[in-house]
TORBA-275857 format. One record per atom (N, C-alpha, C, O): atom name; x, y, z. Coordinates in Angstrom, 1 decimal. Layout:
N
<pt atom="CA" xx="X" yy="Y" zz="Z"/>
...
***
This chain:
83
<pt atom="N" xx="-10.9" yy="3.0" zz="-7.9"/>
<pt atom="CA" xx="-10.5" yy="3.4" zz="-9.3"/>
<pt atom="C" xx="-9.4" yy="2.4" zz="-9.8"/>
<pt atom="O" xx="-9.1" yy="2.4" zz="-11.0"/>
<pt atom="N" xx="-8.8" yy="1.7" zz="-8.8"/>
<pt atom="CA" xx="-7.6" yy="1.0" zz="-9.0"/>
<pt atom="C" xx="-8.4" yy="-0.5" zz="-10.0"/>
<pt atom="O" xx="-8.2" yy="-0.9" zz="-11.1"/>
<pt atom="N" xx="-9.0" yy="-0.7" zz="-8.9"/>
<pt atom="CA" xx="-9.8" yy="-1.9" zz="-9.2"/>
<pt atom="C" xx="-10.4" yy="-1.8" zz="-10.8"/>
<pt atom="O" xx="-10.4" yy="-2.9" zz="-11.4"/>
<pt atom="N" xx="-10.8" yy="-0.7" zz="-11.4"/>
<pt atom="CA" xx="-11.4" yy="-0.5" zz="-12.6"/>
<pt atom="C" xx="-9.9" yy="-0.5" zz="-13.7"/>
<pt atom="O" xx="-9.6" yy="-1.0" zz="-14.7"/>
<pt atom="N" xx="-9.3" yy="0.3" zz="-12.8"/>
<pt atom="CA" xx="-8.1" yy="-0.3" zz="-14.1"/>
<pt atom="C" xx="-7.7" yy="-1.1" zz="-14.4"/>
<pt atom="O" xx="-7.8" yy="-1.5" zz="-15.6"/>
<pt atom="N" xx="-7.3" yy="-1.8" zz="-13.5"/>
<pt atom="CA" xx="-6.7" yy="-3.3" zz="-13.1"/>
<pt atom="C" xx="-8.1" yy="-4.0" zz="-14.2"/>
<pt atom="O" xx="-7.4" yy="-4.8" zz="-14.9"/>
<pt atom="N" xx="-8.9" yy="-4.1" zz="-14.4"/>
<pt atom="CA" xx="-10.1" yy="-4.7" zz="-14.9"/>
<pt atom="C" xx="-10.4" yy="-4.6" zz="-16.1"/>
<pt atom="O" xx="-11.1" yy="-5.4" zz="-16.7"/>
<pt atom="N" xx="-9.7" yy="-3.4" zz="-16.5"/>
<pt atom="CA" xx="-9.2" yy="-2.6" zz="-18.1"/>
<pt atom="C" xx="-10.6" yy="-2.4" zz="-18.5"/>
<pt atom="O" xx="-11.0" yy="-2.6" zz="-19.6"/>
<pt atom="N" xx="-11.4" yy="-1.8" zz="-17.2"/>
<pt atom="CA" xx="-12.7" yy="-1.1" zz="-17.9"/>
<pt atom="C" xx="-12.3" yy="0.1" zz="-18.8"/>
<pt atom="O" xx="-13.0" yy="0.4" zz="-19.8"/>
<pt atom="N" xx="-11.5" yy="0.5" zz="-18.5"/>
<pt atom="CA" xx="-11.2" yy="2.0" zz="-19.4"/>
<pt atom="C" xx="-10.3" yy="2.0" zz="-21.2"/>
<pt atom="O" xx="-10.1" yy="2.7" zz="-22.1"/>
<pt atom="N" xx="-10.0" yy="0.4" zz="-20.8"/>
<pt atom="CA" xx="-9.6" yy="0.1" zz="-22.1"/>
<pt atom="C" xx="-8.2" yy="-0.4" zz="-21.9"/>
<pt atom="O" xx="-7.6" yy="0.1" zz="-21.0"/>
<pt atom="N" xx="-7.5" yy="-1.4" zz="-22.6"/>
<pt atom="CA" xx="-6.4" yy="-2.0" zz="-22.5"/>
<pt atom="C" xx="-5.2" yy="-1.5" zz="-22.0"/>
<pt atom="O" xx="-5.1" yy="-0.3" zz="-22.1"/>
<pt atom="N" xx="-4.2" yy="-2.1" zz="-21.3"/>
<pt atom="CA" xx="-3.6" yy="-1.8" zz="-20.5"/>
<pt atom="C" xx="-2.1" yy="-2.9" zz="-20.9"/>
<pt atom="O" xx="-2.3" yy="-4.1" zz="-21.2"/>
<pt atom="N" xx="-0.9" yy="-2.5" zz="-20.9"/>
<pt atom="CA" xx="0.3" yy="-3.6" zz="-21.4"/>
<pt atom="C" xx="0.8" yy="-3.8" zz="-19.9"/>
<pt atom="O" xx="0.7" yy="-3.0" zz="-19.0"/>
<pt atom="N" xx="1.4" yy="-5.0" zz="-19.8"/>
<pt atom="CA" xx="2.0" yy="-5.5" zz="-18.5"/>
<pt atom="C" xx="2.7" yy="-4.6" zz="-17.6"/>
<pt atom="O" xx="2.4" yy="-4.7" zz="-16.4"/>
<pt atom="N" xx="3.3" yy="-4.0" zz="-17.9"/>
<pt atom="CA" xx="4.1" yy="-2.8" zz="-16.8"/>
<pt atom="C" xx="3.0" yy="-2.0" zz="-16.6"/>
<pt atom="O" xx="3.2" yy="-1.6" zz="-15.4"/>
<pt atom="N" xx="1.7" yy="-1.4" zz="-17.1"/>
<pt atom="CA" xx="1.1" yy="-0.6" zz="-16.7"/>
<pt atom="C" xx="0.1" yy="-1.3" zz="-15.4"/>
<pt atom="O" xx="-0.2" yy="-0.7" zz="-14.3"/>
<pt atom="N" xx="-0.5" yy="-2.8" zz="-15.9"/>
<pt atom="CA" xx="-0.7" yy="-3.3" zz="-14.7"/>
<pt atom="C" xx="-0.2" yy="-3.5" zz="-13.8"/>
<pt atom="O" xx="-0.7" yy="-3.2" zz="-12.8"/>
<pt atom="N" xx="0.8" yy="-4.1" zz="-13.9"/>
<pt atom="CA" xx="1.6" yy="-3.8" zz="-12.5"/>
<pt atom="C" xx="1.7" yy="-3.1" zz="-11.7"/>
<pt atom="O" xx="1.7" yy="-3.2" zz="-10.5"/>
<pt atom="N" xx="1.7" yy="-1.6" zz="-12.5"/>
<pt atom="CA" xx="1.7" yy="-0.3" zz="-12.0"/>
<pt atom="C" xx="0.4" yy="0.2" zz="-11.2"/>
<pt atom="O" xx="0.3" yy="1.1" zz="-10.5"/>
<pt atom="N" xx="-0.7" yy="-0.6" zz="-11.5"/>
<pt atom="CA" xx="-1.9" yy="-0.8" zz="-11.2"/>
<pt atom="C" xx="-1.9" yy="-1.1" zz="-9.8"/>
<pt atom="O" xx="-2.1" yy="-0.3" zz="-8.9"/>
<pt atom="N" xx="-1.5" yy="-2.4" zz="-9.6"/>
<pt atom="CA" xx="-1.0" yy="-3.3" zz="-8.6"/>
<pt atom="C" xx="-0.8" yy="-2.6" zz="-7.4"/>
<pt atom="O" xx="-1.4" yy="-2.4" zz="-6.3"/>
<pt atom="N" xx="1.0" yy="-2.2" zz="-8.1"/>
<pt atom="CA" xx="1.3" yy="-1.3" zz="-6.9"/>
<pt atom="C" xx="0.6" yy="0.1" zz="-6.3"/>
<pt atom="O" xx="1.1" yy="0.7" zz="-5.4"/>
<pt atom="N" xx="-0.3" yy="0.4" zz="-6.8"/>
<pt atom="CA" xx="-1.1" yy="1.6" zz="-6.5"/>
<pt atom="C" xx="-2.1" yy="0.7" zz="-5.3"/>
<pt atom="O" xx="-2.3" yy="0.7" zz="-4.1"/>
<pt atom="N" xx="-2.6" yy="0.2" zz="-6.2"/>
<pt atom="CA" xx="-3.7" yy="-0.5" zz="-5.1"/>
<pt atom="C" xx="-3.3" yy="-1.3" zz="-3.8"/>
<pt atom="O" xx="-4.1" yy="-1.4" zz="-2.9"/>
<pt atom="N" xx="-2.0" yy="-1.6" zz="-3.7"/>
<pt atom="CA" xx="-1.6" yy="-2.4" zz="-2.4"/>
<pt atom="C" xx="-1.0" yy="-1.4" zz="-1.8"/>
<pt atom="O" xx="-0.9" yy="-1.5" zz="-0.6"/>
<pt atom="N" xx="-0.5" yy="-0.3" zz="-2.5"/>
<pt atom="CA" xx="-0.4" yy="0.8" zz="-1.7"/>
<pt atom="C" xx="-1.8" yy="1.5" zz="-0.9"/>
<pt atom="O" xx="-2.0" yy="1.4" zz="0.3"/>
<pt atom="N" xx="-2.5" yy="2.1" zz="-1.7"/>
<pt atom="CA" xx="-3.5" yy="2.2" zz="-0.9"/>
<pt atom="C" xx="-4.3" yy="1.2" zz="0.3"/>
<pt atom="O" xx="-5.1" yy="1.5" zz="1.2"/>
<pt atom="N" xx="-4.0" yy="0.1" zz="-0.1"/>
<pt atom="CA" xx="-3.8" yy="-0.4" zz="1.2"/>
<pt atom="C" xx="-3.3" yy="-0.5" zz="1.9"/>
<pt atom="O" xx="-4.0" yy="-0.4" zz="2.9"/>
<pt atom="N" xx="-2.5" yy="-0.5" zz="2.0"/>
<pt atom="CA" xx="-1.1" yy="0.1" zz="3.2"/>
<pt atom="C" xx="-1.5" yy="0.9" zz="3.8"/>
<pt atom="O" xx="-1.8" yy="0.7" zz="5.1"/>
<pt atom="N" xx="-1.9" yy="2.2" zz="3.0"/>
<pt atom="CA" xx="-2.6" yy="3.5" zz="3.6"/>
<pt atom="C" xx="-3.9" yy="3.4" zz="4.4"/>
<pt atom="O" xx="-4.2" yy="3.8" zz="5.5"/>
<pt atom="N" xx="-4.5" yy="2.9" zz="3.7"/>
<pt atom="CA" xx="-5.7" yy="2.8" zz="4.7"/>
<pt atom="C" xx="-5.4" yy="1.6" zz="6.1"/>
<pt atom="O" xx="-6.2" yy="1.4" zz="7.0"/>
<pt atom="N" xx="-4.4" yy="1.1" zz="5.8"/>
<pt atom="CA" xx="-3.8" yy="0.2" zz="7.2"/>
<pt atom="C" xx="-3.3" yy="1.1" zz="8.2"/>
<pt atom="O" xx="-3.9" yy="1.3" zz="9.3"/>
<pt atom="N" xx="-2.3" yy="1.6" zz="7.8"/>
<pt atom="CA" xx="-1.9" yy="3.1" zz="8.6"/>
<pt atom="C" xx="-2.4" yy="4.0" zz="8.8"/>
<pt atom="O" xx="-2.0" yy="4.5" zz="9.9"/>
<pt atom="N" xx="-3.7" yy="4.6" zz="8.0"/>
<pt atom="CA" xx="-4.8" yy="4.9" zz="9.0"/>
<pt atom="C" xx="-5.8" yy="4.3" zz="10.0"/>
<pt atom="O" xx="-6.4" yy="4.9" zz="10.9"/>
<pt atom="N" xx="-5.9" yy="3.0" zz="9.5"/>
<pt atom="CA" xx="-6.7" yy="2.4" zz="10.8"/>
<pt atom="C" xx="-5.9" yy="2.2" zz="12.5"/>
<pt atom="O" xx="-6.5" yy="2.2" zz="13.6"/>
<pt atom="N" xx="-4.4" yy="2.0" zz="12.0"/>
<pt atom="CA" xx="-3.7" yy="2.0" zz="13.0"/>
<pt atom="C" xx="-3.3" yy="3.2" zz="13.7"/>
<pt atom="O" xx="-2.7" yy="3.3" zz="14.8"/>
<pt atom="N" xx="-3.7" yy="4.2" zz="13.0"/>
<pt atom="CA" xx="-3.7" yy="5.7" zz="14.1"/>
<pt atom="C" xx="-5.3" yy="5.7" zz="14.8"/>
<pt atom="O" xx="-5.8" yy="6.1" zz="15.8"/>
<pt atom="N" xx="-5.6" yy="5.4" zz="13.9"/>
<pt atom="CA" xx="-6.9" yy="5.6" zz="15.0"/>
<pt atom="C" xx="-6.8" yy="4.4" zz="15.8"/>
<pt atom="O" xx="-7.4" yy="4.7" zz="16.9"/>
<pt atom="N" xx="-6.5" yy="3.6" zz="15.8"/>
<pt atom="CA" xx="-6.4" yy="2.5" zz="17.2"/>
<pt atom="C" xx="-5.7" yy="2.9" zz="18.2"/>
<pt atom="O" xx="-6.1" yy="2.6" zz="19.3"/>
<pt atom="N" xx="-4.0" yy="3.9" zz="18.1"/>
<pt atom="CA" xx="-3.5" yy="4.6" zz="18.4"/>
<pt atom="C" xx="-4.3" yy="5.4" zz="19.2"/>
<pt atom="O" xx="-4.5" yy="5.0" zz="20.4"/>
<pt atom="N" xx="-4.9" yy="6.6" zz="18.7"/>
<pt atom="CA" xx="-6.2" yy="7.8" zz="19.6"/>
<pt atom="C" xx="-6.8" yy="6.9" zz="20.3"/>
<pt atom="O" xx="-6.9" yy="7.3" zz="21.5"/>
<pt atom="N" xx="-7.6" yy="5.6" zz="20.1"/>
<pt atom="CA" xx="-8.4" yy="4.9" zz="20.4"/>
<pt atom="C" xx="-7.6" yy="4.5" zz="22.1"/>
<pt atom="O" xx="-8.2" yy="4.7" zz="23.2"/>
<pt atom="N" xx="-6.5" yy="3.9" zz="22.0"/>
<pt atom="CA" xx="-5.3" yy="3.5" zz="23.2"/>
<pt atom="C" xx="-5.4" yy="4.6" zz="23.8"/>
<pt atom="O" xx="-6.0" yy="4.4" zz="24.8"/>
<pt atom="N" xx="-5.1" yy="5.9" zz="23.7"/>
<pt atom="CA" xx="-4.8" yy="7.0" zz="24.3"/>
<pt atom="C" xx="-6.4" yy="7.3" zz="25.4"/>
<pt atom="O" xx="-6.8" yy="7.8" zz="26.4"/>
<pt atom="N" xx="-6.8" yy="6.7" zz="24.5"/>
<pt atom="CA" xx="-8.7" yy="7.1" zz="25.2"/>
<pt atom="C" xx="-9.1" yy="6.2" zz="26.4"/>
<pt atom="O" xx="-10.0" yy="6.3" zz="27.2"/>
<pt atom="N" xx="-8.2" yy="5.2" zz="26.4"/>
<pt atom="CA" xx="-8.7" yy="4.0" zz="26.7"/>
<pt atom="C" xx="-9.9" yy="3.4" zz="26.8"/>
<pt atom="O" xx="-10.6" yy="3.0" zz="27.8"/>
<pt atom="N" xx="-10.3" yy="3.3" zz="25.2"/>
<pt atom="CA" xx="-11.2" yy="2.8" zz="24.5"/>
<pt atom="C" xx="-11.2" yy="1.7" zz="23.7"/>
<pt atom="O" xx="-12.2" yy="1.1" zz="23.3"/>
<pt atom="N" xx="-9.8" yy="1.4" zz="23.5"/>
<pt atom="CA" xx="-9.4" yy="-0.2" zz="22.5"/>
<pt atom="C" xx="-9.7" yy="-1.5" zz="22.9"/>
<pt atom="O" xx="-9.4" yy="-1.9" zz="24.0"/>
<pt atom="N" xx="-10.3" yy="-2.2" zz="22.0"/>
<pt atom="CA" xx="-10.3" yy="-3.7" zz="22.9"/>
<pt atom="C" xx="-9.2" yy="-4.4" zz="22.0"/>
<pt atom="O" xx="-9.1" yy="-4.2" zz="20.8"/>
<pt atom="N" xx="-8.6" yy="-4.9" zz="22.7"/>
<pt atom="CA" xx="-7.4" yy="-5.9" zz="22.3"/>
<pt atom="C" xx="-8.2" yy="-7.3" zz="21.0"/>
<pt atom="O" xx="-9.2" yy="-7.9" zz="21.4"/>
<pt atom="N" xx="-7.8" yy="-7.5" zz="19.8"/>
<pt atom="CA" xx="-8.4" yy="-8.5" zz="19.3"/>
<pt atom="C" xx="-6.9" yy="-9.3" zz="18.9"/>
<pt atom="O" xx="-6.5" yy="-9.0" zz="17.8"/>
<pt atom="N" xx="-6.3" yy="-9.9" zz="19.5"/>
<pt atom="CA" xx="-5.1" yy="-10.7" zz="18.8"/>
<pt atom="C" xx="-5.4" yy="-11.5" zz="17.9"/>
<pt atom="O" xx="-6.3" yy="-12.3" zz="18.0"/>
<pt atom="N" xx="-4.6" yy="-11.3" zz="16.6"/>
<pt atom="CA" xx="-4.2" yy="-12.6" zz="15.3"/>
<pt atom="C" xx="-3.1" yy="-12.4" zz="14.9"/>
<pt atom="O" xx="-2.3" yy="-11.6" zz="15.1"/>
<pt atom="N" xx="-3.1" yy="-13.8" zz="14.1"/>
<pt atom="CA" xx="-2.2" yy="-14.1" zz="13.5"/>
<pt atom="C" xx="-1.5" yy="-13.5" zz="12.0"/>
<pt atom="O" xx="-1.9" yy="-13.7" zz="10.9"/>
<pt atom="N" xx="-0.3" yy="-13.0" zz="12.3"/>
<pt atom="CA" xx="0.0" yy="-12.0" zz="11.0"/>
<pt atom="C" xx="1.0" yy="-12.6" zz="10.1"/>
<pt atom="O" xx="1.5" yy="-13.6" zz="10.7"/>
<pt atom="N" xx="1.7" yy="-12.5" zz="8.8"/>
<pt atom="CA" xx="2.4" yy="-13.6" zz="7.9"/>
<pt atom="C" xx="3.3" yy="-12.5" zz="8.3"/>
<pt atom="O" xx="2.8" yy="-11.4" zz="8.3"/>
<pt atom="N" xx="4.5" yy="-12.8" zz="8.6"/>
<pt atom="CA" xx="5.5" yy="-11.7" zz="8.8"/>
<pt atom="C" xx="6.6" yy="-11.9" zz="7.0"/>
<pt atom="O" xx="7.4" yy="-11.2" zz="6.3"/>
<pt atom="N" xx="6.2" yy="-12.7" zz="6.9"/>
<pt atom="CA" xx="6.8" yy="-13.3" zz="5.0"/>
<pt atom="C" xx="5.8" yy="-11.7" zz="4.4"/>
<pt atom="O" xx="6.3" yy="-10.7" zz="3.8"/>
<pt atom="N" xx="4.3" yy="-11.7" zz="4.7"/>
<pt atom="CA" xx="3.6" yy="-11.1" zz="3.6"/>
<pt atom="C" xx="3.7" yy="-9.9" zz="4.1"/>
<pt atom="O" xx="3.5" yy="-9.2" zz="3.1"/>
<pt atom="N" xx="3.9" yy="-9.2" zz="4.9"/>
<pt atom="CA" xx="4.1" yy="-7.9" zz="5.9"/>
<pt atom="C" xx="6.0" yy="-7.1" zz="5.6"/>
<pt atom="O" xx="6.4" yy="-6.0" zz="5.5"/>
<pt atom="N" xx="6.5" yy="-8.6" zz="5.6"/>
<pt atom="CA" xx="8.0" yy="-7.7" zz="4.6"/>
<pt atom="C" xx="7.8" yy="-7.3" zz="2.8"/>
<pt atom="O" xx="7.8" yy="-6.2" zz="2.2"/>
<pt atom="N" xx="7.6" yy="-8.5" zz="2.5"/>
<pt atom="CA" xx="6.8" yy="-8.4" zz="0.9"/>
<pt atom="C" xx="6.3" yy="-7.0" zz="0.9"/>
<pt atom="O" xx="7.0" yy="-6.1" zz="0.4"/>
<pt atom="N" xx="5.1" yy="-6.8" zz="1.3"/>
<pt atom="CA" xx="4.2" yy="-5.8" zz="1.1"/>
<pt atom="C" xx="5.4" yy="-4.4" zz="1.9"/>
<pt atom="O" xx="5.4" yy="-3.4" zz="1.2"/>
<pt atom="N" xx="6.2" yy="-4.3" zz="3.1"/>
<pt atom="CA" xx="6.6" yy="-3.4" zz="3.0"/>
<pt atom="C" xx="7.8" yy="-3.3" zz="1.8"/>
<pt atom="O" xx="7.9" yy="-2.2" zz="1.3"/>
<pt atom="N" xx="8.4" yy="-4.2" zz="1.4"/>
<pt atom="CA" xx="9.6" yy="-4.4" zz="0.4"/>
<pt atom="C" xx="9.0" yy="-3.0" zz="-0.9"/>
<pt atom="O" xx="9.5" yy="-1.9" zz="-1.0"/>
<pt atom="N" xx="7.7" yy="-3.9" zz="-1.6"/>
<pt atom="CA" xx="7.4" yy="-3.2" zz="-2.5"/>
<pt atom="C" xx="7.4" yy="-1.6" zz="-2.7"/>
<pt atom="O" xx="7.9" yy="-0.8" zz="-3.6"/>
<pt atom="N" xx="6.3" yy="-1.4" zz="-1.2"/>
<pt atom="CA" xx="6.3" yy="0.2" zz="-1.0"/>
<pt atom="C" xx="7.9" yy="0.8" zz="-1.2"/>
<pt atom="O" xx="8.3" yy="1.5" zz="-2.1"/>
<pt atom="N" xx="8.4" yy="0.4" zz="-0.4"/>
<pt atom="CA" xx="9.8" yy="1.0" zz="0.0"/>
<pt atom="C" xx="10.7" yy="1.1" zz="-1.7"/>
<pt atom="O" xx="11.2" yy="2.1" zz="-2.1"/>
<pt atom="N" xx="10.8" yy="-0.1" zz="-2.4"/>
<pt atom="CA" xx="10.9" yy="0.1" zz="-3.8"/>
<pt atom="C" xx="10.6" yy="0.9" zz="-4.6"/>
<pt atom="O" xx="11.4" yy="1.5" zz="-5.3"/>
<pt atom="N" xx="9.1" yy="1.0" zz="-4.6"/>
<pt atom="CA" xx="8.5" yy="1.9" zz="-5.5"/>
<pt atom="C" xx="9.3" yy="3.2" zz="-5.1"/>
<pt atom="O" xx="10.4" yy="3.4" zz="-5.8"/>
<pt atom="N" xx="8.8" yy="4.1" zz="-4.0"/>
<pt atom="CA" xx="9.7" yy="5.0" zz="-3.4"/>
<pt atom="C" xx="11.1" yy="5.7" zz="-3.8"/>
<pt atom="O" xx="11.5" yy="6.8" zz="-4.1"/>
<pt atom="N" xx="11.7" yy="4.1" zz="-3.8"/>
<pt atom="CA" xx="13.3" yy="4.3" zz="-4.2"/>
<pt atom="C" xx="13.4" yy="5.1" zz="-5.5"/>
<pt atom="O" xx="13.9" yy="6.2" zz="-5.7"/>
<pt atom="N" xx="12.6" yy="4.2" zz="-6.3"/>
<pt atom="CA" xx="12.7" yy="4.0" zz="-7.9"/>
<pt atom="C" xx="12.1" yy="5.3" zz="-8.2"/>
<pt atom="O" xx="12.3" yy="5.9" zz="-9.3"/>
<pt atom="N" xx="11.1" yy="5.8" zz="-7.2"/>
<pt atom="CA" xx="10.7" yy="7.4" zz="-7.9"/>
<pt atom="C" xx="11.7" yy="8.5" zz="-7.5"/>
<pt atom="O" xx="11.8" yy="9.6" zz="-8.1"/>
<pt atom="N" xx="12.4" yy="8.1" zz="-6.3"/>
<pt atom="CA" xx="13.4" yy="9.3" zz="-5.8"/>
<pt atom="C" xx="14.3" yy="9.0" zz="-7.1"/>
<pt atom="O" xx="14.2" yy="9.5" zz="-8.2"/>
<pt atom="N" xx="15.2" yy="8.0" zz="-6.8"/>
<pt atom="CA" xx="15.9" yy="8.0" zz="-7.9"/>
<pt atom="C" xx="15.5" yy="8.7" zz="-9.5"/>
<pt atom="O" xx="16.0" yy="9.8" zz="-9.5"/>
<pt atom="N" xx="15.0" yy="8.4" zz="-10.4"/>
<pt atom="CA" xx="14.5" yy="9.2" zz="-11.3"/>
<pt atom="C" xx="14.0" yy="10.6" zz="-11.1"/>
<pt atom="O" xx="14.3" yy="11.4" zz="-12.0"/>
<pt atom="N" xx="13.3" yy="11.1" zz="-9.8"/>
<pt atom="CA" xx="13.7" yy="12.3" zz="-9.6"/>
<pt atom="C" xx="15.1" yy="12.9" zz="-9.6"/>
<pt atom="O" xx="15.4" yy="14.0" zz="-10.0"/>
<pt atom="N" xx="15.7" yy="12.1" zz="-9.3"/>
<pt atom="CA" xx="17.3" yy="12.9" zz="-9.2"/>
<pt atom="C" xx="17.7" yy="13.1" zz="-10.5"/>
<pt atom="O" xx="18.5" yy="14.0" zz="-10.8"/>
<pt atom="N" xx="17.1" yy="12.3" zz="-11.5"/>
<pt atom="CA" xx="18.0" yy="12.1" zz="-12.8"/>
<pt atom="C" xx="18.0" yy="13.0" zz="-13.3"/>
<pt atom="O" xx="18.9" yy="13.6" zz="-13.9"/>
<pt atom="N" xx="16.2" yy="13.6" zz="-12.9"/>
<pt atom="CA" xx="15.9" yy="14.6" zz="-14.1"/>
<pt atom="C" xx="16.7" yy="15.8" zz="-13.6"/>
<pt atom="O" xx="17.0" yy="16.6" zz="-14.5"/>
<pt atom="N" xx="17.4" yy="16.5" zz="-11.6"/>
<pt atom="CA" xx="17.6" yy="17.3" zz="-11.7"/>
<pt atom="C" xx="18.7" yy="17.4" zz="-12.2"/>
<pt atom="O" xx="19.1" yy="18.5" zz="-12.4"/>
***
């Protein structure tokens, strides 16, 4: 659904809202990272995992956590405002 916004199938969209796009969608990736990594998790516990080593950008892995953790901030905060 992200992907359709971001694409402005549903109809025009101004720069902050894409963005906002953005961070939805790389969020959900996250999520579904963190779910694959629990099941690798149950997977270890079964001893069922096969080991596949690569190579990870530790630059793109802070980035990508940076964002989440921002977003976060920026919604607690504004929660507080309103109480």
């Amino acid at each position: 659904m992200s992907e359709a916004l971001a694409e402005q199938l549903f109809g025009d969209l101004n720069p902050r809202q894409l963005s906002s796009i953005s961070t939805i969608a790389k969020s959900g990736e996250h999520l579904l990272s963190l779910i694959n990594d629990l099941l690798d998790v149950s997977k270890i516990a079964a001893g069922k995992l096969e080991l596949n080593i690569t190579q990870v950008s530790f630059a793109e892995l802070c980035k990508s956590s940076l964002l989440l953790v921002r977003q976060q901030a920026i919604t607690r905060r504004s929660d507080r405002r309103r109480e």
